[in-house]
C-alpha positions in Angstrom: -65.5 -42.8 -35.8 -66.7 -40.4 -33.2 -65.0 -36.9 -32.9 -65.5 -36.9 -29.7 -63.7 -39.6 -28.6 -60.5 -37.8 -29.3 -61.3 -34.8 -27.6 -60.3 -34.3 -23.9 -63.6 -34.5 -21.2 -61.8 -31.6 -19.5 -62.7 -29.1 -22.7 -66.6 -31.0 -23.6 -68.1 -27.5 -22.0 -66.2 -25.7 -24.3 -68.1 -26.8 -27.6 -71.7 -25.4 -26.3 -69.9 -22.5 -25.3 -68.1 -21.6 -28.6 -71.9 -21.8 -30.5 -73.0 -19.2 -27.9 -70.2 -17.4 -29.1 -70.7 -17.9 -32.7 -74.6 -16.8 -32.6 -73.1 -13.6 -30.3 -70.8 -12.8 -33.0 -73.2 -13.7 -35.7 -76.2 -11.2 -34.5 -73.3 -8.2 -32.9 -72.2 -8.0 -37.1 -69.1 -6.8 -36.2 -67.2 -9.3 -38.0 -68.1 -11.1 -41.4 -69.9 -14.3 -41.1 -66.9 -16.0 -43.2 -64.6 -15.2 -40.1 -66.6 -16.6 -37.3 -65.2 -20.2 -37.8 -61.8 -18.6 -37.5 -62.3 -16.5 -34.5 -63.6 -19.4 -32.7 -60.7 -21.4 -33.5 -57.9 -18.7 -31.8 -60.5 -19.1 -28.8 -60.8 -22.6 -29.1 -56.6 -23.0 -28.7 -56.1 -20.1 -26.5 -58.6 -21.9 -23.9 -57.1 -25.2 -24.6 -53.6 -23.4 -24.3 -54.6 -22.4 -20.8 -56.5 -25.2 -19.5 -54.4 -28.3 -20.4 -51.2 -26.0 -20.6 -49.1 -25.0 -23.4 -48.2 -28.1 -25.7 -48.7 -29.3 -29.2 -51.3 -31.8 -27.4 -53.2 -28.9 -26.6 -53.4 -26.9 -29.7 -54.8 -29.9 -31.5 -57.6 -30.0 -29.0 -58.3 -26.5 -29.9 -58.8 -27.1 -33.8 -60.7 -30.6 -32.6 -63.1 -28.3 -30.1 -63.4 -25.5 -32.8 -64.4 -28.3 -35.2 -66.8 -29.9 -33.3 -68.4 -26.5 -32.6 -68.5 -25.6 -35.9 -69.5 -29.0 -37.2 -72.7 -29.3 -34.2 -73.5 -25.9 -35.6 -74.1 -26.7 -38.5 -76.1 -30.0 -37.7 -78.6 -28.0 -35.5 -78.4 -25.2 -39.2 -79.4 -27.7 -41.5 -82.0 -30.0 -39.7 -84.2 -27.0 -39.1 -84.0 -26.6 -43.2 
């Protein structure tokens, strides 16, 4: 099972995005580390919100887009190790 099968081709660009916004986040240190995920997850649905429109639909793309962010993240993180 693929995540991103169920994720919408309209929002793909959104998941390199978010990780540019993680490591900007991450190196600003204005916010904890620990909150990062989250912030990118009220981005991740408020973009999803206004792309596909406002629906229950979308705000499950959002947490799946977030996810996979987080998830590709932490790939590229732990292959370096």
């Amino acid at each position: 099972m693929d995540i991103l099968e169920y994720i919408v081709s309209e929002l793909l660009y959104l998941i390199p995005a978010l990780m540019v916004l993680g490591k900007i986040i991450k190196k600003g240190q204005y916010i904890n580390d620990k909150h990062i995920p989250v912030v990118l997850l009220i981005v991740s649905v408020l973009f999803a919100n206004l792309i596909l429109g406002l629906s229950p639909e979308s705000f499950i793309q959002g947490i799946l887009i977030a996810g996979a962010s987080v998830f590709g993240h932490q790939l590229l993180k732990q292959s370096k190790e």
